[in-house]
Backbone as a ProteinNet text record, in pm:
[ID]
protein_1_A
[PRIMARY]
XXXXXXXXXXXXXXXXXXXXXXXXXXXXXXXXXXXXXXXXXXXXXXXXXXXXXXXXXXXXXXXXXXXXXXXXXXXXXXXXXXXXXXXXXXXXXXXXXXXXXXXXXXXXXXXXXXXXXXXXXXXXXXXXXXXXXXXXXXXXXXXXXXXXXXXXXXXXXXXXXXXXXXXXXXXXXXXXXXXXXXXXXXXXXXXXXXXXXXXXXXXXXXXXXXXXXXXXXXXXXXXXXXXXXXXXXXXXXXXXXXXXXXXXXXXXXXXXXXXXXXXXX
[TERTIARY]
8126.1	8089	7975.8	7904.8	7782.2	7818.1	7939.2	7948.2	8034.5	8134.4	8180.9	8110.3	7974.8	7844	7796.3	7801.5	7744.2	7809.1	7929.4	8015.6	8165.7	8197.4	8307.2	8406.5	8510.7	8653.7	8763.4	8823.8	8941.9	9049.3	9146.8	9253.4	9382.1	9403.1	9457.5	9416.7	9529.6	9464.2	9593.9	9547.6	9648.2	9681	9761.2	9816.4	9723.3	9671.5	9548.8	9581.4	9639.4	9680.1	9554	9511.2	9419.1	9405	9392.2	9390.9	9239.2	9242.3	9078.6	9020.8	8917.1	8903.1	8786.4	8736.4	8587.3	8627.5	8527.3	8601.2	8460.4	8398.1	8311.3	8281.7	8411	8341.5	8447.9	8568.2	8633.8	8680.5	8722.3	8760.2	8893.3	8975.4	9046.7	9114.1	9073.6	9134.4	9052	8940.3	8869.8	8874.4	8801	8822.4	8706.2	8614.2	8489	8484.4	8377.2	8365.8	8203.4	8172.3	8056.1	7992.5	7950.6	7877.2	7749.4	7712.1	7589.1	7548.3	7469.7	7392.4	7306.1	7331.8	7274.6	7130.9	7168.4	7061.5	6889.7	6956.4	6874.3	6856.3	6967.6	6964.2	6926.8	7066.5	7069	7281.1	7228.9	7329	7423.6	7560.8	7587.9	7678.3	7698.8	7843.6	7889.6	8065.5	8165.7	8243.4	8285.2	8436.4	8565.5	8660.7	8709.8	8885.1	8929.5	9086.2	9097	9233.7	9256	9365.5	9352.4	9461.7	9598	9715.7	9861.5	9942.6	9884.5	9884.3	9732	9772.6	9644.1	9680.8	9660.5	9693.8	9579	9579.3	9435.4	9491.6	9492.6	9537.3	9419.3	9419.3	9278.6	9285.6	9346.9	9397.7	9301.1	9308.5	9228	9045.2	9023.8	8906.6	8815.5	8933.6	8855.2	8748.5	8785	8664.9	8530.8	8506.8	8403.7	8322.8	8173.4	8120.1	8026.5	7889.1	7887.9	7743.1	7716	7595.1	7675.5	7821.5	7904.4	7962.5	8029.2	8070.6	7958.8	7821.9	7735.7	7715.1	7716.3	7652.9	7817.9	7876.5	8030	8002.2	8003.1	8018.2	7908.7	7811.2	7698.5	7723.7	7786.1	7825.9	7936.8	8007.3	8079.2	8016.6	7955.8	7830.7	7790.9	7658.7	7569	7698.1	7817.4	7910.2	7933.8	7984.2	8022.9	7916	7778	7635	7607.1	7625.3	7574	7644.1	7813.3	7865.5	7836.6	7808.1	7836	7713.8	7649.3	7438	7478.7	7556	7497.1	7539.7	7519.8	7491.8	7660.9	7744.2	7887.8	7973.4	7918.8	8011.8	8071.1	8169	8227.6	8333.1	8445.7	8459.3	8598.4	8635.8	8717.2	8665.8	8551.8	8473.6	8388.6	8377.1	8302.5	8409.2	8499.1	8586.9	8602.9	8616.8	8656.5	8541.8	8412.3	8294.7	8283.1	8274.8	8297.8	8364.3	8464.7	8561.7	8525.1	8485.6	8439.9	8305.6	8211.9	8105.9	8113.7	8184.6	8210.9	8285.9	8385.7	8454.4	8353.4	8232.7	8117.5	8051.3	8002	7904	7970.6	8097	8124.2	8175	8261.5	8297.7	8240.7	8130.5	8074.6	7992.9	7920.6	7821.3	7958.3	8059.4	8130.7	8144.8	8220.5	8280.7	8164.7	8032.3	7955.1	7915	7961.3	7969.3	8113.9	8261.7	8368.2	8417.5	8404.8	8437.1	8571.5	8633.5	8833.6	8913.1	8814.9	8877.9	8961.1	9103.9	9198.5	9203.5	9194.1	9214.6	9050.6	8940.4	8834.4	8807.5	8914.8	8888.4	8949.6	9081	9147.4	9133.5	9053	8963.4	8847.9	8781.3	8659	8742.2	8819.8	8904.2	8929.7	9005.1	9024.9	8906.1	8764.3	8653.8	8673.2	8623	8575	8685.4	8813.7	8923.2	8867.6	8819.3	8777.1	8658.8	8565.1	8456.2	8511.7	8540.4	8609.2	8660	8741.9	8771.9	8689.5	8560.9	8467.5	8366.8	8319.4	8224.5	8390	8478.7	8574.8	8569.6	8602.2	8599.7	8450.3	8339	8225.1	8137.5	8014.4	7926	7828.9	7804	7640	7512.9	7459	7278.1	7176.5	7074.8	6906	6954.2	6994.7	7012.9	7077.1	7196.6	7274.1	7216.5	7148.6	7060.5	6934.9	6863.9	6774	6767	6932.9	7002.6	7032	7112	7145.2	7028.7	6902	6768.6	6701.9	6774.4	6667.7	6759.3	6883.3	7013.2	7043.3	6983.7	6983.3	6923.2	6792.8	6674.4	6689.5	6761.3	6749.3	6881.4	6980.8	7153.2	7161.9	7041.1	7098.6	7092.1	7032.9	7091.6	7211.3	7315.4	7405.3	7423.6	7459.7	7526	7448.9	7519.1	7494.9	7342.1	7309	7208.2	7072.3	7130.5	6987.5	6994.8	7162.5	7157.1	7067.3	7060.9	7046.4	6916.9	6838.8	6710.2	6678.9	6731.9	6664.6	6652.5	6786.7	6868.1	6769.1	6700.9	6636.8	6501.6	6487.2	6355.4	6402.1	6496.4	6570.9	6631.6	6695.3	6721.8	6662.6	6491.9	6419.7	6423.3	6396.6	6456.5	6564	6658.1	6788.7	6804.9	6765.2	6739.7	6630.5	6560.1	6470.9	6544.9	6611.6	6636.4	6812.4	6866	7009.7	7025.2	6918.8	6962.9	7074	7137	7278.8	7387.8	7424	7491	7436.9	7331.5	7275.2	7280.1	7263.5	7260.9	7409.6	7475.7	7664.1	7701.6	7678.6	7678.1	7603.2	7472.9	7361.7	7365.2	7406.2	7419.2	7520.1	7624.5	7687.5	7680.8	7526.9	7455.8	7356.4	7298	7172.3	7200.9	7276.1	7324.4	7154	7046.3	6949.6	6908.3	6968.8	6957.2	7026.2	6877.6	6927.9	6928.3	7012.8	7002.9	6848.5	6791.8	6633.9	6545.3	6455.2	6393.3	6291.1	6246.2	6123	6213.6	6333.2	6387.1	6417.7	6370.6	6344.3	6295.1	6219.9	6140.2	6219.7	6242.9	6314.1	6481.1	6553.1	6680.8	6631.7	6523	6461.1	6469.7	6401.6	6431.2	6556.3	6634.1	6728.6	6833.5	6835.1	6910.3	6831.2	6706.9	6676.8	6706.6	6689.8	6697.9	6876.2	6947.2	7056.8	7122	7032.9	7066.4	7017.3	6918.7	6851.4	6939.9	7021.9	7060.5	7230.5	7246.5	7442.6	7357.5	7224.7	7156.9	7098.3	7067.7	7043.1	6872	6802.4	6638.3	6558.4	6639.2	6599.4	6496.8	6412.7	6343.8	6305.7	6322.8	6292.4	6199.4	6094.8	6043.9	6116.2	6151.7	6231.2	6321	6347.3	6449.5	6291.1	6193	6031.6	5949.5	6000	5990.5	5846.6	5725.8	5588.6	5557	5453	5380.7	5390.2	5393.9	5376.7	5505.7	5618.1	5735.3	5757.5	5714.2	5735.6	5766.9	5659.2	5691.1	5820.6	5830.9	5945.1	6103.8	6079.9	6168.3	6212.1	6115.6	6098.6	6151.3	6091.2	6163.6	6264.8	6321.5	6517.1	6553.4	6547.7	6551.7	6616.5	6469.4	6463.4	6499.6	6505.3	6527.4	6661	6721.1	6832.3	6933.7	6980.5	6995	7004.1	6918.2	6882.3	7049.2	7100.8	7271.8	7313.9	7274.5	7301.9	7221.4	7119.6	7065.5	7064.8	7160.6	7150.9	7233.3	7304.2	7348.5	7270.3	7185.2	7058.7	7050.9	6997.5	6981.2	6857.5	6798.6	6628.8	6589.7	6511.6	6461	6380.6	6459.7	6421.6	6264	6188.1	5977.5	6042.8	5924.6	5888.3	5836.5	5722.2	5688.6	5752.2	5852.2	5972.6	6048.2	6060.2	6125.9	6027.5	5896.5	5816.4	5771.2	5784	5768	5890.5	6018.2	6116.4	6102.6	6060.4	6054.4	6001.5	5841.2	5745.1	5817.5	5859.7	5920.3	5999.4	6063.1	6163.5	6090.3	5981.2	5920.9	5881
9359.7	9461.9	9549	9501	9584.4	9681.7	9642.8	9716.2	9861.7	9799.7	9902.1	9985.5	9969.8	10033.6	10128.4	10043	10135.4	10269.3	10262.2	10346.7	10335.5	10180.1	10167	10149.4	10213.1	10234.2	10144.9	10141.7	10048.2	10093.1	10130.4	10196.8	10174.8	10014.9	9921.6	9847.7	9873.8	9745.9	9693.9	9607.6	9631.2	9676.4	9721.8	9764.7	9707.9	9850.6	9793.2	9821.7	9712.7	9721.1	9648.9	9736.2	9720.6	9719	9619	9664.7	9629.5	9711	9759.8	9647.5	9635.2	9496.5	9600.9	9724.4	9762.5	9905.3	9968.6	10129	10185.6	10155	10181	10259.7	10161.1	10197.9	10346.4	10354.7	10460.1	10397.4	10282.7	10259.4	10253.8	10294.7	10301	10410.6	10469.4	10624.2	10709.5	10653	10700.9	10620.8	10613.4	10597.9	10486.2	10477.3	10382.7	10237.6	10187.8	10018	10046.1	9914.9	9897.4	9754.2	9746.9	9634.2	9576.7	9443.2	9429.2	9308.7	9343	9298.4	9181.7	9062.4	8954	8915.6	8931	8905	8968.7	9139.1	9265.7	9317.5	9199.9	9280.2	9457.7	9468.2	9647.7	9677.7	9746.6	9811.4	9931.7	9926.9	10048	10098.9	10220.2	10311.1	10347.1	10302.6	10350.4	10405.4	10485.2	10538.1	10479	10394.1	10331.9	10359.4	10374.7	10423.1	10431.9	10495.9	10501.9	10436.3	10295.7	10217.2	10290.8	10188.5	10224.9	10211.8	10146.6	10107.7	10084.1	10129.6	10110.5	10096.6	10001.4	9995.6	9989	10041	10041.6	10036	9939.3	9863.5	9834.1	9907.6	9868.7	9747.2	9666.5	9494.3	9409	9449.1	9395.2	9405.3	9483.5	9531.8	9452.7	9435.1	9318.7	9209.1	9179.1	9006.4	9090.5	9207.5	9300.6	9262.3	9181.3	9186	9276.8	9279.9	9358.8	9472.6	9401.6	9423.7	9462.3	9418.6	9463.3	9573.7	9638.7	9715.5	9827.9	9793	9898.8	9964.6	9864.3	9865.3	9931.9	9931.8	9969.4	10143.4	10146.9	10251	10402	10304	10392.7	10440.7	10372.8	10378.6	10502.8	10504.2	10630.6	10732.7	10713.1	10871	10907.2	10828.7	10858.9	10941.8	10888	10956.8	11086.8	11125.5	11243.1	11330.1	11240	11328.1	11386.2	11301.5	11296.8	11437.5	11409	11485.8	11613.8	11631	11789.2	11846.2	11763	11821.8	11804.5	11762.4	11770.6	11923	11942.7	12050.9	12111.6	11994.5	12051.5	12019.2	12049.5	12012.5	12213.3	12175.2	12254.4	12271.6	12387.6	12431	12275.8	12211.3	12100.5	11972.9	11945.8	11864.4	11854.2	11973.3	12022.1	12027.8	12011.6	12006.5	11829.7	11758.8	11606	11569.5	11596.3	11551.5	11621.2	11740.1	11704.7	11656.1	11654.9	11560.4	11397	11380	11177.6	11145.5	11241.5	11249.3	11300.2	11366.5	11417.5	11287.8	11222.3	11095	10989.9	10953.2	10817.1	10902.7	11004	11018.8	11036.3	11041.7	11016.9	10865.1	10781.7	10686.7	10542.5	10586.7	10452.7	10395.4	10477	10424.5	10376.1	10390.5	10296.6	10153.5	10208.7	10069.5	9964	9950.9	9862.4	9779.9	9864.9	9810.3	9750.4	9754.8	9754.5	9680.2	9565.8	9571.3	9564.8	9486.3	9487	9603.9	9712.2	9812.7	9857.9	9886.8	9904.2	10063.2	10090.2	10258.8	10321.9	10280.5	10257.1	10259.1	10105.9	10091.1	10153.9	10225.2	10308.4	10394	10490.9	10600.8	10630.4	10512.3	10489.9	10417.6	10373.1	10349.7	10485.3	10618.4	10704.2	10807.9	10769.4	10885.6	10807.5	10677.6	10658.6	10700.1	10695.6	10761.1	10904.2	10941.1	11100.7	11117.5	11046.5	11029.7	10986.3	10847.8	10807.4	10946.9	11048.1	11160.1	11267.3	11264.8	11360.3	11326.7	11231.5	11155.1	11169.7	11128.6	11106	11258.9	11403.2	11522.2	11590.1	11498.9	11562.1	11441.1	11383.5	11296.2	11308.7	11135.7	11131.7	11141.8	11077.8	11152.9	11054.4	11091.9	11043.7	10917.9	10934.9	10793.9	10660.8	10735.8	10595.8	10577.2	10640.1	10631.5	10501.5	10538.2	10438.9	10291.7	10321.5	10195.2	10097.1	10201.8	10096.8	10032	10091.7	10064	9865.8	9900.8	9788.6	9676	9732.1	9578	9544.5	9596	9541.3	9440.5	9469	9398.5	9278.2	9302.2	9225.1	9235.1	9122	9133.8	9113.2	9036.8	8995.1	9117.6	9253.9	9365.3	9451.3	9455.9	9490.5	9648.2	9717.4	9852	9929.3	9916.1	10026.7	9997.7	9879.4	9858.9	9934.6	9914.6	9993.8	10159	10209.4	10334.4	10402.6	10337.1	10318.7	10311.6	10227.6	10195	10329.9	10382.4	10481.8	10625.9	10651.2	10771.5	10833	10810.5	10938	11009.4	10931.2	11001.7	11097.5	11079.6	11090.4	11238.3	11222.4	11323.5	11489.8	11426.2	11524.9	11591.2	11573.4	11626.1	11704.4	11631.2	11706.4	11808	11785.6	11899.7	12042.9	11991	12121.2	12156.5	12141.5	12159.7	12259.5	12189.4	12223.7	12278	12300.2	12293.2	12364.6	12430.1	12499.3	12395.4	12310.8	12225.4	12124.2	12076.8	11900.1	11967.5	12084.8	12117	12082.7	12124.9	12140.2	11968	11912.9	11789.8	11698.5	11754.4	11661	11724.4	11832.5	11868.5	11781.9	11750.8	11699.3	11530	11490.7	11388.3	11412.2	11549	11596.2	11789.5	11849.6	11997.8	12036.9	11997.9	12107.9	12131.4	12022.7	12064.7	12194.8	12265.2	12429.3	12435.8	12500.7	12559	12603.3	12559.7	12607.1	12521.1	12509	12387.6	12369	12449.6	12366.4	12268.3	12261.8	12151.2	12047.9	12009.9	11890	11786.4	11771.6	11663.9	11623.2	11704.7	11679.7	11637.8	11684.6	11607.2	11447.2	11408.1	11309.4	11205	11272.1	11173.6	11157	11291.8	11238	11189.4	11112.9	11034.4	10958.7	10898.6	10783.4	10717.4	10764.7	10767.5	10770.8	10776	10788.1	10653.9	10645.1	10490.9	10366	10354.2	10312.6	10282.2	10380.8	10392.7	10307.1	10258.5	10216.8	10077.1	10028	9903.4	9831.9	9969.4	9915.2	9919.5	9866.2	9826.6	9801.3	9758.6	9697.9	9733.5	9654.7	9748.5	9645.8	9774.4	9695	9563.2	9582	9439.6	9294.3	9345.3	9232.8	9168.5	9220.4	9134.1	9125.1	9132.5	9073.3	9143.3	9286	9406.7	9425.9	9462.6	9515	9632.2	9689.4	9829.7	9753.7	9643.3	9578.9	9620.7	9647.4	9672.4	9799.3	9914	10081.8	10074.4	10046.7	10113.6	10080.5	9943.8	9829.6	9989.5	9984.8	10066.6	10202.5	10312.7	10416.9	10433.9	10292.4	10290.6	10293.3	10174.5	10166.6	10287.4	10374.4	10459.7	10566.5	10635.7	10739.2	10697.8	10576	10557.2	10490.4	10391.4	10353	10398.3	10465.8	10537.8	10677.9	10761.7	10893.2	10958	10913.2	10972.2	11033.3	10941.3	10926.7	11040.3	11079.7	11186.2	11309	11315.8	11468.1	11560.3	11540	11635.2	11631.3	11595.7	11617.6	11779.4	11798.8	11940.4	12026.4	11903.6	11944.3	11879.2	11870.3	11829	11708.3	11586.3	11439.5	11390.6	11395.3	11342.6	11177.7	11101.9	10993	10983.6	11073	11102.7	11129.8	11179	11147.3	11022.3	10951.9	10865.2	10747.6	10776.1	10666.7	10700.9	10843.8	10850	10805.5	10775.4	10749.3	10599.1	10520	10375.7	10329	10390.1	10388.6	10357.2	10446.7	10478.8	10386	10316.2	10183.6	10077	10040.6	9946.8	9864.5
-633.4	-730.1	-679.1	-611.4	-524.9	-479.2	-369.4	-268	-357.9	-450.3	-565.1	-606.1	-669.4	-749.3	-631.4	-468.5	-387	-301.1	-360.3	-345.2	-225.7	-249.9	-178.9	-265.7	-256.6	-357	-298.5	-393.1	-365	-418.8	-326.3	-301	-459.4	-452.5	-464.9	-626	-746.9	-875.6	-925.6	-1007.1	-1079.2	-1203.7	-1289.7	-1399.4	-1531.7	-1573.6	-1631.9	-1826.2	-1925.2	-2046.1	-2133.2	-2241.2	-2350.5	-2448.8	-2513.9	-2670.8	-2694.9	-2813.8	-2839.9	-2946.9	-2943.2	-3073.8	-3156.1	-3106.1	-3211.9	-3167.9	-3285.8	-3326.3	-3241.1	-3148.6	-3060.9	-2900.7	-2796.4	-2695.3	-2666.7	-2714.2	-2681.8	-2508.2	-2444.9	-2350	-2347	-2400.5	-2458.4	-2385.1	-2402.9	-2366.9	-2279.1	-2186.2	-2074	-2003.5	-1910.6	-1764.4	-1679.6	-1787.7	-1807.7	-1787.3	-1719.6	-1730.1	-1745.2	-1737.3	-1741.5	-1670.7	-1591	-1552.6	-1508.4	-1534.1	-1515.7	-1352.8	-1308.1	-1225.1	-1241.9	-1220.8	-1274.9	-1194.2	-1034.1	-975.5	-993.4	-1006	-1017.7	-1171.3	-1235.3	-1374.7	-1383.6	-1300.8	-1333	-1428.3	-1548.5	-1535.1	-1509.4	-1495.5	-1456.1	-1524.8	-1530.7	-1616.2	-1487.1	-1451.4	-1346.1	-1381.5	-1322.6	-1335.3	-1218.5	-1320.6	-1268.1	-1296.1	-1360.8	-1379.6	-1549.1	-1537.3	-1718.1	-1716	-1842.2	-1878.2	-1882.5	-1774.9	-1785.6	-1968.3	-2040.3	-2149.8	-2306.7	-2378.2	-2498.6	-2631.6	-2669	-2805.1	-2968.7	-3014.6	-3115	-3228.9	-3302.5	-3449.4	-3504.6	-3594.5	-3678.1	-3757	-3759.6	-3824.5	-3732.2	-3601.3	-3505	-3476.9	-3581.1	-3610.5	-3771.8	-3859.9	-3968.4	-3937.5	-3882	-3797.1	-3794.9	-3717.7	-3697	-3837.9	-3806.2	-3930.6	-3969.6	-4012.8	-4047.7	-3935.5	-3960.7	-3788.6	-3683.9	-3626.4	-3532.1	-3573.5	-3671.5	-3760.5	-3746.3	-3761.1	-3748.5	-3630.7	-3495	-3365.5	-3323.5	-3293.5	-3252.4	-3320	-3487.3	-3469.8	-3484.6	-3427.9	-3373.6	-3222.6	-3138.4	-3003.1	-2971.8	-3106.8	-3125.6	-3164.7	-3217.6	-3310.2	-3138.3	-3118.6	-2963.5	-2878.4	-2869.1	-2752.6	-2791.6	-2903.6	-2945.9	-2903.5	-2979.9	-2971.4	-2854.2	-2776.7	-2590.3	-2513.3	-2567.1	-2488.4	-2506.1	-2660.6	-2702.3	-2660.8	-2624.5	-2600.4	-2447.8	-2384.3	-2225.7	-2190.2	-2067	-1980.1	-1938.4	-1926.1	-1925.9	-2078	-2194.5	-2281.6	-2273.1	-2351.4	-2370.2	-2491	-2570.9	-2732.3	-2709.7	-2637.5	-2630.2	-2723.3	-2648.9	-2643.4	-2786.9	-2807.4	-2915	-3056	-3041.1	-3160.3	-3127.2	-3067.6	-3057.1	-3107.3	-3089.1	-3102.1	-3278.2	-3312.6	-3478.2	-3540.7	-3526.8	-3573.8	-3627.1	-3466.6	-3472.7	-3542.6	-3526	-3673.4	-3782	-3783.3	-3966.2	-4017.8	-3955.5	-4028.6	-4026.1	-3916	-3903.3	-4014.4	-4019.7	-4120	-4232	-4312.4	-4441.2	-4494.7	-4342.7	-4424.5	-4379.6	-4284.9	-4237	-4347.5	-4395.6	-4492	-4602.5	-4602.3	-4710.6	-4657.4	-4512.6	-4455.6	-4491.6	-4450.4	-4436	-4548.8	-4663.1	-4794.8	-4841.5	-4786.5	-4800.5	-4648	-4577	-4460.2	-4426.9	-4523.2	-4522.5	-4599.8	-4557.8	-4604.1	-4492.6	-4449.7	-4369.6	-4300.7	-4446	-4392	-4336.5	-4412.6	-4325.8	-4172	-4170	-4004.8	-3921.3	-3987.7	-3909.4	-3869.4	-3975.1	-3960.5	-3880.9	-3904	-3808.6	-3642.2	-3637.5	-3481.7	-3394.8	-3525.8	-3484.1	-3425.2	-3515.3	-3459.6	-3340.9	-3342.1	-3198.3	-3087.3	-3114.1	-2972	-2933.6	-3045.1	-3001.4	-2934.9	-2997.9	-2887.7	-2727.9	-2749.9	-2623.6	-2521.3	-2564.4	-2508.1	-2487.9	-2615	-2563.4	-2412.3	-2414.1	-2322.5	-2183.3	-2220.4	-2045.7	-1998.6	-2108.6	-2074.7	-2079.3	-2103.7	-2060.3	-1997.2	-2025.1	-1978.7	-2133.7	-2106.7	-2210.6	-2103.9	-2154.8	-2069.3	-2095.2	-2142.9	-2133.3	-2263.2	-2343.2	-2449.7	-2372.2	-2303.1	-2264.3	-2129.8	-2048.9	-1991.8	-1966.7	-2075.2	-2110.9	-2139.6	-2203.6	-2269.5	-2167.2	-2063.9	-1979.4	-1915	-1886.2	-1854.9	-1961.5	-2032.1	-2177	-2172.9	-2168.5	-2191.2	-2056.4	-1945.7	-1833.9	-1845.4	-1860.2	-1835.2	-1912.6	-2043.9	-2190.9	-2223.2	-2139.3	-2185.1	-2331.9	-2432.9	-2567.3	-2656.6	-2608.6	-2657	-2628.5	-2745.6	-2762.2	-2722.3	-2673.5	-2596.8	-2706.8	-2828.2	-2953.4	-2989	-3009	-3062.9	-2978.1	-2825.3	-2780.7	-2814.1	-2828.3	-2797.6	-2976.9	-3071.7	-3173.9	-3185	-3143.1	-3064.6	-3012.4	-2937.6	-2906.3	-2919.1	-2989.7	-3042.5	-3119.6	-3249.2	-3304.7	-3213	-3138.9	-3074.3	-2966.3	-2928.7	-2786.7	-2837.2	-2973.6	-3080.3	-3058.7	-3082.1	-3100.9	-2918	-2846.8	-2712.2	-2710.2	-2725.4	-2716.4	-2827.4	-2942	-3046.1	-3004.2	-2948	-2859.1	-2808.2	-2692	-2584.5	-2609.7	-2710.9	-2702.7	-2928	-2924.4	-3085.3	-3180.8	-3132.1	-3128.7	-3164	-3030.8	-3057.8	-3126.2	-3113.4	-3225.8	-3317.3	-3357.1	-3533.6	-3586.7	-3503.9	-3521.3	-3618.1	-3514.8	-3525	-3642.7	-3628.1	-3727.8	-3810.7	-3886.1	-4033.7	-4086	-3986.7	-4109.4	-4170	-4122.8	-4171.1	-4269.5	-4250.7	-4320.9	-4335.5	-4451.8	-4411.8	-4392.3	-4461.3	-4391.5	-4235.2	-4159.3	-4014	-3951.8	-3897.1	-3854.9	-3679.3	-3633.4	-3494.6	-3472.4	-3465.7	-3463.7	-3380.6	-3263.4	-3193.4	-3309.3	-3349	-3501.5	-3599.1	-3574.8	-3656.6	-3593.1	-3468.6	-3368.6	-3476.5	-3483	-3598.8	-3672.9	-3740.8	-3866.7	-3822.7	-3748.6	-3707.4	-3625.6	-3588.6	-3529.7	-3677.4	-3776	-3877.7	-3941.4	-3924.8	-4037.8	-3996.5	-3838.2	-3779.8	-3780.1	-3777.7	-3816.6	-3947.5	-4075.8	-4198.5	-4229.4	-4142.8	-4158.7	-4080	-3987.5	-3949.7	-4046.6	-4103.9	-4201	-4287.9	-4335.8	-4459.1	-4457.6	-4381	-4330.2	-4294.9	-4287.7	-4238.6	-4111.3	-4017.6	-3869.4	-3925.7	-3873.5	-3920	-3795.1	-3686.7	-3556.1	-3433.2	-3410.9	-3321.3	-3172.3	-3078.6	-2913.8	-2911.6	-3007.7	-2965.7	-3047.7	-3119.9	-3178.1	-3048.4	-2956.4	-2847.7	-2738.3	-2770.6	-2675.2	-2573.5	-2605	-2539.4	-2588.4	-2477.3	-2541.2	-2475.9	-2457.4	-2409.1	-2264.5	-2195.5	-2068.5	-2033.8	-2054.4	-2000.6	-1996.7	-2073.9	-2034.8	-1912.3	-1830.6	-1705.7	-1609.7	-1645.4	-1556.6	-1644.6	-1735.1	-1790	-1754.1	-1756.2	-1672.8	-1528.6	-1437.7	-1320.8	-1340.6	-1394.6	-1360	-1407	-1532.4	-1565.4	-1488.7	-1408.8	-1298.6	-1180.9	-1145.8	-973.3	-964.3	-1085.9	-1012.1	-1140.6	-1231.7	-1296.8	-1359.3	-1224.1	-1219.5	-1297.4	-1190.2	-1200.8	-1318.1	-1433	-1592.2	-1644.5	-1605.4	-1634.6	-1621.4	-1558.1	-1475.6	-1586	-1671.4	-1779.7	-1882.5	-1897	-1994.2	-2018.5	-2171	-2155.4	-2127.2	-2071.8	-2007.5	-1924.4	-1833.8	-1715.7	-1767.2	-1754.3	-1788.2	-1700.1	-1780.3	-1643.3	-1728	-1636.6	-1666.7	-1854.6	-1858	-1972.9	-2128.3	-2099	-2185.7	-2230.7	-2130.3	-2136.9	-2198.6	-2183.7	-2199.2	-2360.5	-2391.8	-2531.6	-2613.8	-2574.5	-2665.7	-2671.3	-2545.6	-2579.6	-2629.3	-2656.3	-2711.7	-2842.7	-2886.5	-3061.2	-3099.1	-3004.6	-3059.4	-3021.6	-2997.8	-3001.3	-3180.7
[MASK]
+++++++++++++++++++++++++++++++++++++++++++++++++++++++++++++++++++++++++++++++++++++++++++++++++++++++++++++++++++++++++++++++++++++++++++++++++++++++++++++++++++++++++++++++++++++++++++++++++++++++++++++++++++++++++++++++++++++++++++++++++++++++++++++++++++++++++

């Protein structure tokens, strides 16, 4: 897997069939793996092939309780979010990506109250395929970024949970920086969010407050994370992770990154 990560390809697989168990990673229908580094505890996002076969039955999604249910389909929100704010999204991308948040932000906050609700999960299966397609036809950035930075370090955090963890602060960045598109998107969690960078702040909260509100509460030190680890963080971050950053819609410093971790502490 090293030598994979370090850029040796392999010609040669085999026939790769999936069925999806969470309305989350969108692997489904991109091209994505993910793996971790046990020795170095580093992780990575690859691009590795798109399943010869996929199947997504939302029946297969009931078990999902209710903390998984949350973390899954926050992992779909962040993708949509990511793609439509990076540097190559584009009006494709940008219709897949409203789409998969206008359905998380009207019927998630039911599901979590309703979990064997069917058509629920189907609905929420379907944002996430679209995400899944926004992120394969564009890239995420500085959130999943970071993430992969924290659940490296700390495997007992869950994918969503860090991106979640770190998303409203990360927010206010990408809301400066790109506020055109995050408004597109984050109104239809909060309609007073405007295309405007003075509404940075305020889309910072009302994706926090919106996570809040469906029951995520969680914060980085709860998995033993203190002000002693910023920096260990920052590194992996920028040096073995840079890659992940580069569609950001602003020029990612150390300093940034150290103010968003800060905030999920």
């Amino acid at each position: 897997m090293k030598d994979y990560i370090g850029g040796r390809r392999y010609k040669r697989s085999l026939p790769l069939l999936v069925v999806n168990l969470t309305h989350g990673t969108g692997t489904e229908i991109d091209r994505y793996a993910v793996v971790t580094l046990d020795d170095s505890r580093e992780k990575h996002g690859l691009s590795i092939k798109y399943p010869e076969v996929s199947i997504d039955d939302p029946r297969y999604t009931l078990t999902l309780d209710k903390r998984q249910t949350i973390y899954t389909s926050l992992d779909a929100f962040y993708h949509s979010y990511e793609a439509v704010t990076s540097k190559i999204s584009n009006i494709f991308i940008e219709t897949m990506a409203e789409k998969a948040i206008s359905i998380i932000a009207s019927d998630l906050p039911k599901l979590v109250n309703d979990l064997r609700n069917l058509e629920l999960r189907y609905r929420m299966l379907y944002a996430s395929m679209l995400s899944g397609i926004a992120i394969d036809a564009g890239s995420t950035h500085i959130i999943h970024a970071i993430e992969h930075a924290i659940s490296g370090l700390e495997p007992r955090i869950a994918h969503a949970c860090g991106l979640a963890l770190l998303g409203p602060r990360a927010t206010y960045y990408i809301h400066k920086a790109n506020p055109i598109a995050s408004a597109a998107m984050l109104k239809l969690i909060d309609s007073e969010i405007k295309p405007f960078t003075e509404y940075a702040e305020k889309a910072s909260k009302a994706l926090h407050r919106f996570q809040e509100e469906i029951g995520f509460s969680e914060k980085l030190s709860d998995y033993g994370f203190t002000s002693k680890d910023i920096d260990k963080v920052v590194e992996y971050t920028m040096k073995r992770l840079g890659y992940m950053i580069t569609n950001a819609p602003f020029q990612v410093d150390e300093n940034i990154i150290k103010d968003i971790v800060v905030s999920s502490l």
